[in-house]
C-alpha positions in Angstrom: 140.0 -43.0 76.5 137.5 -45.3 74.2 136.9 -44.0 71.4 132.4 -44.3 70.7 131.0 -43.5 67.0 127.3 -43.6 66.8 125.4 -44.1 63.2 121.7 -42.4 63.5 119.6 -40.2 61.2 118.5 -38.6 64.0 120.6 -36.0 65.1 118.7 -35.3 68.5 119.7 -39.1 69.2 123.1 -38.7 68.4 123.3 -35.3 70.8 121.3 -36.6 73.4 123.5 -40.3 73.4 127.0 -38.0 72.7 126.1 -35.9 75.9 125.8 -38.3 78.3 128.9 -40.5 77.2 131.2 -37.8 77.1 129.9 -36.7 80.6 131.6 -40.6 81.2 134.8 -39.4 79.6 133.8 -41.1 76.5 135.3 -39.6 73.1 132.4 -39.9 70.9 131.6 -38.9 66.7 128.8 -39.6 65.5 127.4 -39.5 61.8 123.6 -39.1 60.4 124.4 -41.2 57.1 125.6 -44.5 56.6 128.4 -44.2 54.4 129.3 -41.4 55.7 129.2 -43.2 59.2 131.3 -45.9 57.5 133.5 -43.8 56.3 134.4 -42.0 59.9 135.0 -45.5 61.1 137.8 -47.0 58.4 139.3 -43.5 58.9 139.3 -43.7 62.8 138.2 -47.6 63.7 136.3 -46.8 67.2 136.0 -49.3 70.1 132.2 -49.2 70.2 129.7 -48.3 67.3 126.2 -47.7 68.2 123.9 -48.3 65.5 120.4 -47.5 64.0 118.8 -49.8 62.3 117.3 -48.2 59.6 119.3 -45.1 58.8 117.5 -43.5 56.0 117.5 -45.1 53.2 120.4 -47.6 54.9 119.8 -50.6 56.6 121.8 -51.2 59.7 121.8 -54.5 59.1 123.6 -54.5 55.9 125.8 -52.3 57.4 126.8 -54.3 60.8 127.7 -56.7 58.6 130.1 -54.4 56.7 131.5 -53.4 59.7 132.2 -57.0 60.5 133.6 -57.6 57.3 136.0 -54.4 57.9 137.1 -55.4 61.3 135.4 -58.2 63.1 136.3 -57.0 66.9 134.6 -53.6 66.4 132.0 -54.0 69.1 128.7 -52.4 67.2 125.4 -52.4 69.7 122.0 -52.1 67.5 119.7 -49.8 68.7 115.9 -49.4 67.3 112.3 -48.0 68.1 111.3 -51.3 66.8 112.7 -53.5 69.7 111.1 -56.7 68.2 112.4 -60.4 69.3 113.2 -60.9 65.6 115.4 -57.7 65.1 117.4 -58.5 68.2 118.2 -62.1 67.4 118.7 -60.7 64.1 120.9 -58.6 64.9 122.9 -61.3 67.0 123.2 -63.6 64.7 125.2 -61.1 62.3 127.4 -60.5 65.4 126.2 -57.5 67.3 127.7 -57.3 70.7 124.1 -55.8 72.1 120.8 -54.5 71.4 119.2 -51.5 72.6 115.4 -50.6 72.6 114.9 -46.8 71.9 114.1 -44.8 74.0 116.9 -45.3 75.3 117.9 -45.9 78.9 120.6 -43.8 80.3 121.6 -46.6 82.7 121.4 -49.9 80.1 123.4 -47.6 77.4 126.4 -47.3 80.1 126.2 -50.7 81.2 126.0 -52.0 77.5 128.8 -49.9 75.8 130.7 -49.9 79.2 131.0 -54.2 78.6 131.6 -53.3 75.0 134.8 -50.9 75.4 136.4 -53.0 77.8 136.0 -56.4 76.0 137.8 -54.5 73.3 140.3 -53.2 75.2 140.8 -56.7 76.5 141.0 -58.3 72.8 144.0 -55.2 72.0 145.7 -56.0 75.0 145.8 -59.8 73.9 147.0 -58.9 70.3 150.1 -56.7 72.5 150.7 -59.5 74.7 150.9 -62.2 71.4 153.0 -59.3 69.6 155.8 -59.0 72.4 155.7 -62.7 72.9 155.6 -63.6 69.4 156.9 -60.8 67.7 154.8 -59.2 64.6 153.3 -61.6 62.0 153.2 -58.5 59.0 155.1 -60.0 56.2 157.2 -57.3 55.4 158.3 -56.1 51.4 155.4 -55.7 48.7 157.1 -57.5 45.6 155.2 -59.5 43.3 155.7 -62.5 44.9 155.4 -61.2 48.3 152.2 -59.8 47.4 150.9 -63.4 46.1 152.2 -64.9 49.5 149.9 -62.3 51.6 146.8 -62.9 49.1 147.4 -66.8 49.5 147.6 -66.3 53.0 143.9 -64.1 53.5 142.1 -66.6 51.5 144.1 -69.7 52.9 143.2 -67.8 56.8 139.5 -67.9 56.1 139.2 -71.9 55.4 139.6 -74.2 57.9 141.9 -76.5 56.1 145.2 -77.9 56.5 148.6 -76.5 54.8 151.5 -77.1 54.3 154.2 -75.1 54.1 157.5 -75.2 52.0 161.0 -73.3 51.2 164.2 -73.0 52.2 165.5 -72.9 55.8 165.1 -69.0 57.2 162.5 -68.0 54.5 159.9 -67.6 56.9 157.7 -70.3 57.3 156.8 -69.9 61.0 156.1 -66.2 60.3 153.5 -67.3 57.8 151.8 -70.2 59.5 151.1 -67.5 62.5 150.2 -64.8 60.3 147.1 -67.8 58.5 146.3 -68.7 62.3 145.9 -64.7 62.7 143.9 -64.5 59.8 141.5 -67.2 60.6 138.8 -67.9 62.2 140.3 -69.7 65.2 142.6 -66.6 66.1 141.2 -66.3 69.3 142.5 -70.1 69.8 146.1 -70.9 70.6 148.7 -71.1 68.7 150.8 -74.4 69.3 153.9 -74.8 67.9 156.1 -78.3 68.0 159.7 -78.6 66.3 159.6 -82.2 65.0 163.4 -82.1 64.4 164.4 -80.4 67.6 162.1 -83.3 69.7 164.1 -86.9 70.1 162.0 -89.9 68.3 161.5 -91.6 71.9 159.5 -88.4 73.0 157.5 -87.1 70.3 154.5 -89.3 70.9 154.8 -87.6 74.7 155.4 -84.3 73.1 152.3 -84.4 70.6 149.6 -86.5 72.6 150.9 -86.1 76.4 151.7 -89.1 78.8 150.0 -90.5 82.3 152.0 -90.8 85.5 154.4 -93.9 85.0 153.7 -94.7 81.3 157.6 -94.5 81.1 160.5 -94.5 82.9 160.6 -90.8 84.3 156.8 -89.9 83.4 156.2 -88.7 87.2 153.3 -87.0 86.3 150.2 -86.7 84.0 151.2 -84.7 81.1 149.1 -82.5 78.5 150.5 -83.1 74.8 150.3 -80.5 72.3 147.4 -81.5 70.6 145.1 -80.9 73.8 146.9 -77.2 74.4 146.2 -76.3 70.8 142.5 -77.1 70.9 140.0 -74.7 69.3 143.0 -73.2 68.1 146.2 -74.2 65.7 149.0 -76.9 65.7 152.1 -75.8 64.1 154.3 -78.9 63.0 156.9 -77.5 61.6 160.1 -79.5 60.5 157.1 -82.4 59.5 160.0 -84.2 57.4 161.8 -85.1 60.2 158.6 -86.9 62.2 159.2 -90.8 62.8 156.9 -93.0 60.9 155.6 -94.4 63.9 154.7 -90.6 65.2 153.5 -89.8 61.6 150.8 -93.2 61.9 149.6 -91.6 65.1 148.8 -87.7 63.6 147.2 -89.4 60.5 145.0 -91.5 63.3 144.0 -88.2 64.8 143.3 -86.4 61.5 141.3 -89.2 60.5 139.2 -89.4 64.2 139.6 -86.5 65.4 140.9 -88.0 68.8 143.9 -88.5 70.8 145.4 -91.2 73.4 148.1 -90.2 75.8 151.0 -92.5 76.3 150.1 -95.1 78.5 146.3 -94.1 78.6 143.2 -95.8 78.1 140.7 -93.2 77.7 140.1 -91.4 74.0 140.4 -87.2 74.4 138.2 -85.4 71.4 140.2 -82.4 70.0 139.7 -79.5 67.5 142.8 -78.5 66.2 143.7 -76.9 62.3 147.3 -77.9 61.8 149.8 -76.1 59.4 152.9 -78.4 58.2 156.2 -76.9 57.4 159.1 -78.3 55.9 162.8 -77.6 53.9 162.4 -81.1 52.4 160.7 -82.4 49.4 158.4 -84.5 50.8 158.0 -86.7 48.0 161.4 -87.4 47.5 161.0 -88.3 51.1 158.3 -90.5 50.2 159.8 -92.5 47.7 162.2 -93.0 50.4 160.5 -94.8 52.3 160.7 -92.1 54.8 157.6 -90.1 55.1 153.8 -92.0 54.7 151.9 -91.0 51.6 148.7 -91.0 53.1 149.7 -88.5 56.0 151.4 -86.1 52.8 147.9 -85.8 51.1 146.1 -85.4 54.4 148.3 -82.4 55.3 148.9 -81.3 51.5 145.5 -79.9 51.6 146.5 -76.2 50.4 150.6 -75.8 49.3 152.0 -72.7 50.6 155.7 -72.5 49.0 157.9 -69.2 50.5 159.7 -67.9 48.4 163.8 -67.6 48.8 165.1 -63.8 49.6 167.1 -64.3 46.4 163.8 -64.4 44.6 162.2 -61.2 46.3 165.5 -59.3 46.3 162.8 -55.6 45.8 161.8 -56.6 49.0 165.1 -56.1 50.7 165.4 -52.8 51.7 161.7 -52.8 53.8 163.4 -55.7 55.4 166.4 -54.0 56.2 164.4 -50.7 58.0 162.1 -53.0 59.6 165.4 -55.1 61.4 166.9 -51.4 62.0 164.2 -50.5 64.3 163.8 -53.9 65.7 167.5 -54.2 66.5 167.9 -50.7 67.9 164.9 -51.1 70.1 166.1 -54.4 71.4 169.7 -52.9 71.9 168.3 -49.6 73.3 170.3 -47.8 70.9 169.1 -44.9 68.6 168.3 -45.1 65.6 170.2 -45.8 62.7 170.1 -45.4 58.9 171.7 -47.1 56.1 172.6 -45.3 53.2 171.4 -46.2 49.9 174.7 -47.6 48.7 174.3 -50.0 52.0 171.3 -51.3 50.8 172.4 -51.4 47.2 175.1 -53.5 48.6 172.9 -56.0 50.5 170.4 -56.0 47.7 173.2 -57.9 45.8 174.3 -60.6 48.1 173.1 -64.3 47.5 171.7 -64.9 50.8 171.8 -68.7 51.8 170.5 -68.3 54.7 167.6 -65.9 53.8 165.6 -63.6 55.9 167.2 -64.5 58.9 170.3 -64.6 57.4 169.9 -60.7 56.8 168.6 -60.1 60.0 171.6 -61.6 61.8 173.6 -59.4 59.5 171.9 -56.4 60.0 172.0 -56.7 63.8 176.0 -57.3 63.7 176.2 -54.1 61.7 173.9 -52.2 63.9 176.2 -53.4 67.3 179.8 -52.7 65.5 179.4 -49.7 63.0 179.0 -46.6 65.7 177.3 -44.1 63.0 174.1 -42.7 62.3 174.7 -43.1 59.0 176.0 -46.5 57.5 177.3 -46.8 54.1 178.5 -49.7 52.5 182.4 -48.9 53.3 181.7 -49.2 56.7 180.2 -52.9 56.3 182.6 -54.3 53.3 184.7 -55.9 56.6 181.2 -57.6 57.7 179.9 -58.8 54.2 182.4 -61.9 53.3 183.4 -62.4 50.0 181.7 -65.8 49.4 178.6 -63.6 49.2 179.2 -62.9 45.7 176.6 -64.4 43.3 177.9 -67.5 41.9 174.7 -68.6 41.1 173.7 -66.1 39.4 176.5 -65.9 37.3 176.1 -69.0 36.6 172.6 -68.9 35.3 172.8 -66.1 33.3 176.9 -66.9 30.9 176.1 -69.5 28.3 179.9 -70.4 27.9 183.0 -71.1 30.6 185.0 -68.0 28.3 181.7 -65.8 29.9 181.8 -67.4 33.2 185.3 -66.3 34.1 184.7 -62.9 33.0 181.6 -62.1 34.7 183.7 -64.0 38.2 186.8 -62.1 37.5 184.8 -58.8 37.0 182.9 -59.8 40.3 186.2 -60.5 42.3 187.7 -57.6 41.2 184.6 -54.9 41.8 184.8 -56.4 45.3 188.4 -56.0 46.4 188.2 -52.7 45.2 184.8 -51.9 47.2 187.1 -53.6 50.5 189.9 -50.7 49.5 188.2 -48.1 49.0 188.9 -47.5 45.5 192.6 -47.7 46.3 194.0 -48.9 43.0 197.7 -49.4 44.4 196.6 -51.6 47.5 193.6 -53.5 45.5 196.7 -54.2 43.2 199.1 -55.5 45.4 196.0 -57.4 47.1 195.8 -59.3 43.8 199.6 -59.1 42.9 199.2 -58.1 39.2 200.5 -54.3 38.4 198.4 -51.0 38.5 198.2 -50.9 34.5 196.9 -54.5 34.2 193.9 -53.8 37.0 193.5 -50.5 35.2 192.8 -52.6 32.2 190.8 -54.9 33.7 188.4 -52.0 34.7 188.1 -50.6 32.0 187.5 -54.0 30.1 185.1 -54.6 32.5 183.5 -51.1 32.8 183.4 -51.6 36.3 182.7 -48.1 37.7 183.0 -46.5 41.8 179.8 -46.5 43.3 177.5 -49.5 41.1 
C-alpha cells in the first residue's frame, strides 16, 4: 500500500483529498501545520506528499525544498488556489513531481499521485535490485575514524569531482567508492567498475574505450568500452597503480576532452563520466618510478580519500562482526547465531592483515564449523592461528629488546593457555617447561582467565 501525507491548513481539503484516496486503497495522514507536517514525514517518509503552498504562516516552497533536502525521491505534488504559470514553474524548478490547481479535480489528483507512487515504487525497487546485486554500501562501525570516513564521503558525494582512493588491500575501498556514487548526484547513473590489475595490458585499451569489428586479431564484433557503459553515471578504476602507461596517456586524453576513440575507430564518442581511483600503492613512489604519469596522479588526486586499516578502527569490530553474522547465516540459510562477548573480545585483539575481508572470511568459517547458538572464544581458539598475535603492536609500544621479549613471551603464553582451556598441565607440557615455572610466569605476568 503507498503510503500519501498531505500538508494543508485547511482541514476540509485534507478530509475531502483523504476520502477519496483511501477509497483507492491509499494509506493517507495528513497535517494542518508545516512543521508539524514535516515532522510526520521524517518520522514515517511517505511515497507521495501533497502540498499547499502557503500553509499558514509557511511557505510551501521553502518547505518542498526541505523535503528535498531530507529525501530527494519523496515525490511532493504542489497544490494552490493560485494556479499561476509562475507558481507552477516555480514549483518545478525546486523539484516538484506535479502541480495541482485547487479546486481540485478528483480525476487529475488520481492520475497525478497515481504516476507519483509508482515512480517511487519504481526508484525502491532499483535501490533492492542494486542492493542484492551489489550488496549494501552502509559503512558499518561508528568510531572516530569511521565517522570522518562517512562525513568525507557525504560532502565528497555532493561534488562532481574525481577521488582517489587509498589503503591497504581488504579495507574497503570499493565499498566506499559505491557508497560516494550513491551519495551523488549521478546515482541514478551506472556504476562501472574496471580492475586494472585483473585486465592484461594488451586489452585494457579494449576494456576501457571498446573496439570495432576486426581492430585485432579476435575483435569479431563492435564492442562498448567501459567508459561508454558508465556515462551519466561513475567509473570505478580501482587497482589504478597497476594501469600501463600507454592506457594511463589515453584516460588523461579523456579527462582532458572529455571524449573517447574505440580501438581501431575513427569516429570521437562524447562521454560524461565522474571517475573514482583506488589503489594499495603509493602512487608517488610509483611515480618516481617511472611507473605511473604525474600528470594523470594530479588529475585523479582531486579529493584523497585514505581508508583506514581495521587495526586502526579496532571499536568498530564488533558491528562488523553482527553485521557478517546475519549476512553469513542468511546466505547459508542457517539460523542465527551469536557470539559471546569473550568471542568478540577475542577478535577485537587480532592484527588483521587482511582487514575487513579478512574478518569476514573468518567469521563465515566460524559460522559453517562451530554448530552453536552461542560462540565463545573456546570454540574458535582452533580457527584463530597463532600468528595473529600482535607483533606490531608490541613492537610499537616496548622501548627496549628486555621489554620486547616479555610483552611476546606474555603474549605466547596467554595464548596457549586460551588453546587449553586453562589446562596448566597440558599448556605446560605444550611448552616443555614444568607446572611451577608457567605458574611463575603467570603470575609474573599477571596474566589472568578470561582478559
Amino acid at each position: 500500500m503507498n503510503n500519501v501525507l498531505i500538508i494543508d491548513d485547511e482541514i476540509e481539503i485534507c478530509e475531502s483529498i483523504k476520502l477519496i484516496l483511501e477509497y483507492e486503497n491509499y494509506s493517507v495522514e495528513y497535517s494542518t501545520g508545516g512543521e508539524d507536517g514535516f515532522s510526520k514525514l521524517i518520522a514515517n517518509p511517505p511515497d507521495t506528499v501533497l502540498l499547499d503552498i502557503q500553509i499558514g504562516d509557511a511557505n510551501g516552497f521553502d518547505l518542498l525544498q526541505r523535503i528535498k533536502k531530507f529525501n530527494r525521491f519523496i515525490n511532493v505534488i504542489m497544490i494552490s488556489a493560485y494556479g499561476t504559470i509562475q507558481n507552477a514553474i516555480k514549483a518545478t524548478k525546486l523539484g516538484a513531481f506535479d502541480f495541482l490547481e485547487k479546486p481540485i479535480d478528483r480525476d487529475k489528483l488520481l492520475i497525478s499521485v497515481r504516476n507519483s507512487c509508482e515512480q517511487s515504487q519504481l526508484i525502491k525497487e532499483n535501490a533492492e535490485i542494486k542492493r542484492t546485486l551489489h550488496g549494501t554500501t552502509q559503512i558499518i562501525g561508528d568510531g572516530p575514524k569511521t565517522k570522518k570516513i562517512k562525513e568525507l564521503i557525504s560532502r565528497v558525494g555532493e561534488a562532481d569531482v574525481r577521488v582517489l582512493i587509498t589503503g591497504e588491500n581488504g579495507t574497503g575501498k570499493e565499498l566506499v567508492a559505491r557508497s560516494i556514487h550513491e551519495n551523488s548526484l549521478r546515482k541514478e547513473g551506472p556504476f562501472v567498475e574496471v580492475n586494472c590489475a585483473a585486465i592484461p595490458n594488451e586489452l585494457i585499451e579494449s576494456e576501457l574505450f571498446g573496439h570495432e569489428k576486426g581492430s585485432f586479431t579476435g575483435a569479431i564484433q563492435n564492442r562498448t568500452g567501459k567508459f561508454e557503459l558508465a556515462n551519466k553515471g561513475t567509473l570505478f578504476l580501482d587497482e589504478i597503480g597497476d594501469m600501463s602507461l600507454q592506457a594511463q596517456a589515453k584516460v588523461l586524453r579523456v579527462i582532458e576532452e572529455g571524449k573517447i576513440m574505440r580501438v581501431g575507430g575513427t569516429k570521437q564518442i562524447s562521454v560524461d563520466v565522474r571517475i573514482i581511483s583506488a589503489t594499495n600503492k603509493n602512487l608517488k613512489e610509483e611515480i618516481q618510478k617511472g611507473n605511473f604519469r604525474e600528470d594523470l596522479y594530479h588529475r585523479l588526486n582531486v579529493i584523497p580519500v585514505e581508508v583506514p586499516t581495521l587495526r586502526e578502527r579496532r571499536e568498530d569490530i564488533p558491528a562488523l562482526v553482527n553485521h557478517f553474522i546475519k549476512d553469513v547465516c542468511e546466505k547459508h540459510k542457517k539460523p542465527l547465531v551469536v557470539f559471546a562477548p569473550d568471542a568478540i573480545e577475542l577478535l577485537r585483539n587480532l592484527s588483521w592483515p587482511g582487514n575487513i575481508r579478512e574478518l569476514r572470511n573468518i567469521v563465515e568459517r566460524i559460522i559453517i564449523l562451530v554448530n552453536k547458538k552461542e560462540i565463545s572464544r573456546y570454540d574458535i581458539d582452533f580457527l584463530v592461528p597463532l600468528e595473529k598475535i600482535r607483533i606490531e603492536d608490541i613492537i610499537e609500544e616496548t622501548n627496549s629488546f628486555q621489554e620486547f621479549k616479555e610483552k611476546a613471551e606474555r603474549a605466547f603464553i596467554l595464548k596457549q593457555l586460551e588453546v587449553n582451556h586453562w589446562n596448566i598441565s597440558k599448556t605446560a607440557e605444550d611448552l616443555n617447561i614444568q607446572r611451577s615455572h608457567l605458574y611463575n610466569k603467570i603470575k609474573k605476568y599477571g596474566i589472568e582467565k578470561g582478559e
